[in-house]
C-alpha positions as CSV (number, residue, x, y, z in Angstrom):
1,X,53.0,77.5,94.7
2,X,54.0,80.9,95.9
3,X,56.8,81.4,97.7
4,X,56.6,82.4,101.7
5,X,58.7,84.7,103.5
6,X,60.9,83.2,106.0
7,X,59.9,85.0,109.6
8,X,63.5,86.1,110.7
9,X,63.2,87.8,114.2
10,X,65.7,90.5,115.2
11,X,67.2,89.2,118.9
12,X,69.8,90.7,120.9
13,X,72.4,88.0,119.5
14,X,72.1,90.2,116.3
15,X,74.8,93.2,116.4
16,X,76.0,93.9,112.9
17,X,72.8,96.0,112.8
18,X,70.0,97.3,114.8
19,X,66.9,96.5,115.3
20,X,65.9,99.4,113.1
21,X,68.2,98.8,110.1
22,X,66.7,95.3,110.8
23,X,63.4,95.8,110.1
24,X,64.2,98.3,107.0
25,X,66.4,95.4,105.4
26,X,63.3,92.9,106.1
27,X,60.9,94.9,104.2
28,X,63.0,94.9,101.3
29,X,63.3,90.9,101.5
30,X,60.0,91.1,101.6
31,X,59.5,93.2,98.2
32,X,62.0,90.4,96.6
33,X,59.2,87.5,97.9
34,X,56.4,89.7,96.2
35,X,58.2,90.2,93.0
36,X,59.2,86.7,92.3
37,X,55.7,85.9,92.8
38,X,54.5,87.8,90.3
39,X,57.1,87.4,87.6
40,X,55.9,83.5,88.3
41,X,52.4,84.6,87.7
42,X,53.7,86.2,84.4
43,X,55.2,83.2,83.4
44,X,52.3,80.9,84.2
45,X,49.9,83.2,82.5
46,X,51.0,86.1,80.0
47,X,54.9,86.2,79.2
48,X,54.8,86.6,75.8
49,X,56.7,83.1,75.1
50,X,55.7,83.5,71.1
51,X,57.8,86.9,70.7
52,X,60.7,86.3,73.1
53,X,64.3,87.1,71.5
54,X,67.5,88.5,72.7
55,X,66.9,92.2,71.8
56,X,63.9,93.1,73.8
57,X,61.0,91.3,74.4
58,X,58.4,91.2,77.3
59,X,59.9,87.0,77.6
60,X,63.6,88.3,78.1
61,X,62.4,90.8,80.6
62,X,60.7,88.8,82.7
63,X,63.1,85.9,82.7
64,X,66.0,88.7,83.3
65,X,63.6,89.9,86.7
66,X,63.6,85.8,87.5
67,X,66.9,85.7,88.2
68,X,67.0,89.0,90.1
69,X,64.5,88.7,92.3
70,X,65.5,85.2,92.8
71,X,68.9,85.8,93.7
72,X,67.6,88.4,95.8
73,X,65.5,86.3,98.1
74,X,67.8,83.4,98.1
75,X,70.9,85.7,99.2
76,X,69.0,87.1,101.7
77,X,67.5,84.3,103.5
78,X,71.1,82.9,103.5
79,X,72.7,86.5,105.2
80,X,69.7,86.7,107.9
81,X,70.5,83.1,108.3
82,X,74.2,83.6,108.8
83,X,73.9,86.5,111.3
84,X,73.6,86.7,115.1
85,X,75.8,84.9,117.2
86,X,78.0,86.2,119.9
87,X,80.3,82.5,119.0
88,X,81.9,84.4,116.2
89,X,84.9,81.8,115.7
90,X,84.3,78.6,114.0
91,X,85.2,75.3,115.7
92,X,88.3,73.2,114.6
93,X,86.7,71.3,111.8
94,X,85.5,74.8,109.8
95,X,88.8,76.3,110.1
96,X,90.4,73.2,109.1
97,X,88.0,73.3,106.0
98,X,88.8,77.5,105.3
99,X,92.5,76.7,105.6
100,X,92.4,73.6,103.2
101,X,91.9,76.5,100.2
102,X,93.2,79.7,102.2
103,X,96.1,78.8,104.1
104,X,94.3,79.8,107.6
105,X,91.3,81.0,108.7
106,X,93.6,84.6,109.3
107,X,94.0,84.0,105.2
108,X,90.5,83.3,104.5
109,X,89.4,86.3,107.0
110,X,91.5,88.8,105.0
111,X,90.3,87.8,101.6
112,X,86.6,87.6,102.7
113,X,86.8,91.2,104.1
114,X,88.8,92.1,101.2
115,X,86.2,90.6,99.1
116,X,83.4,92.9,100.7
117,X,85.1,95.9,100.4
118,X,85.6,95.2,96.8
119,X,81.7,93.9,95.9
120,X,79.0,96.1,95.3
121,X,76.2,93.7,96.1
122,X,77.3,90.7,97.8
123,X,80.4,88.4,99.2
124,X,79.9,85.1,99.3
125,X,81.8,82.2,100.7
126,X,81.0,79.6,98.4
127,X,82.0,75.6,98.0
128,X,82.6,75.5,93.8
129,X,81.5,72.4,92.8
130,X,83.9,72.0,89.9
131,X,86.9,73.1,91.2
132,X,86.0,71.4,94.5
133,X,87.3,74.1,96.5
134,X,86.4,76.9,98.5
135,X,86.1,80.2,97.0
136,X,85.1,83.9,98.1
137,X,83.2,85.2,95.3
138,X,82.1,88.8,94.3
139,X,78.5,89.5,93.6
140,X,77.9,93.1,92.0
141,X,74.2,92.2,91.5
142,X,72.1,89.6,93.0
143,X,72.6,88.3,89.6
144,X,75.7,89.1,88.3
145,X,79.3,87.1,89.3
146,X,77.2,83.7,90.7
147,X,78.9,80.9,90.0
148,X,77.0,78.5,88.1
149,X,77.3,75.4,90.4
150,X,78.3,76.6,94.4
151,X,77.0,76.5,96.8
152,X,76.6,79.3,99.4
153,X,78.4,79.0,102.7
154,X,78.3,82.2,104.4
155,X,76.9,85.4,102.9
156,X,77.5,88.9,103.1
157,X,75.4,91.7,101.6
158,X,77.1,94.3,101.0
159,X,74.3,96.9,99.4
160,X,74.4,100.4,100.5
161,X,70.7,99.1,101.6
162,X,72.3,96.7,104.5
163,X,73.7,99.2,106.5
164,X,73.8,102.8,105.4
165,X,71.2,104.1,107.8
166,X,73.0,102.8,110.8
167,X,76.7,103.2,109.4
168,X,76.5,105.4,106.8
169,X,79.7,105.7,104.4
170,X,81.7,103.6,107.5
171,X,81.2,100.4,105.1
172,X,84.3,98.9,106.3
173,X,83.1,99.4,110.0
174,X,79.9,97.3,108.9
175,X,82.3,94.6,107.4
176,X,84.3,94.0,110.1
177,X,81.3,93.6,112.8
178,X,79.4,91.4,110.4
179,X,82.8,89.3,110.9
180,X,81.9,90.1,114.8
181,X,78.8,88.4,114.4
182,X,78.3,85.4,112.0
183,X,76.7,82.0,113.1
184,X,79.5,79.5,112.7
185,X,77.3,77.1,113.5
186,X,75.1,77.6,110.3
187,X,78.1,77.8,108.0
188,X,78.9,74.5,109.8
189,X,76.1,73.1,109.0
190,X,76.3,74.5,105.3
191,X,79.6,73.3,104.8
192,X,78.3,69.6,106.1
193,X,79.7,69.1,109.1
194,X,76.6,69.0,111.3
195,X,75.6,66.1,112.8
């Protein structure tokens, strides 16, 4: 079965970015939902399974463009998700929870930002499984720094793509109002809180 975009709608609650950097962010969702289509296709149909090793082979390239494009959509879906709100501080319960692992939610604000500045691709509030703690992780590809059993909380994208046409090189400027602007009440409902 194929996957579907999600229809996200740009709405005034939205101010990290405008509508424009909106819509130019969407398409490239989009272009993730197309790919991992077709590297399914591949696998269904013509992957070359029989001469897949480690070196090279048409198998390792499509199963390294899985995980990409994968990671692509999935990241994405949760960062649209996780935009928008003008309630941009969580209730009691999710501070609570950020200041279990960070000390406050001050703490855990200052690493997450810190976090963005330093990723190339993504930060990610994560719950890690094993450790069973809360973590903010550093993604430098959609691919690349995932843990292998977390789960996202709140996500960040941090690709030149997000926000250079409205901000430019002002990458901290787009960090700080994406902390302006996330839905508390989705990371609430990710963290498990919800009724």
């Amino acid at each position: 079965m194929a996957l579907r975009k999600i229809n996200f709608e740009y709405t005034n609650d939205v101010t990290v970015i405008n509508q424009e950097q909106f819509e130019v962010h969407m398409r490239l969702y989009e272009g993730y939902i197309r790919k991992i289509n077709e590297v399914d296709g591949l696998l269904e149909n013509d992957s070359g399974l029989e001469d897949a090793n480690a070196t090279y082979s048409k198998y390792r390239g499509i199963k390294r463009g899985e995980t990409y494009a994968l990671d692509g959509v999935i990241l994405h879906e949760y960062y649209f998700e996780n935009i928008g709100s003008t309630n941009n501080i969580p209730d009691n319960e999710v501070a609570e929870c950020l200041a279990q692992d960070f000390g406050s939610f001050e703490q855990w604000a200052d690493h997450f930002v810190a976090t963005a500045k330093a990723s190339r691709g993504w930060a990610v509030l994560c719950y890690d499984i094993r450790s069973k703690k809360l973590r903010n992780i550093s993604l430098d590809a959609h691919d690349v720094g995932n843990l292998a059993i977390c789960i996202p909380l709140l996500v960040l994208d941090v690709y030149e793509h997000a926000y250079f046409l409205q901000y430019a090189d002002k990458k901290d400027e787009y960090i700080n109002n994406f902390m302006k602007n996330i839905d508390w009440n989705i990371v609430r409902r990710r963290i498990g809180l919800s009724d």
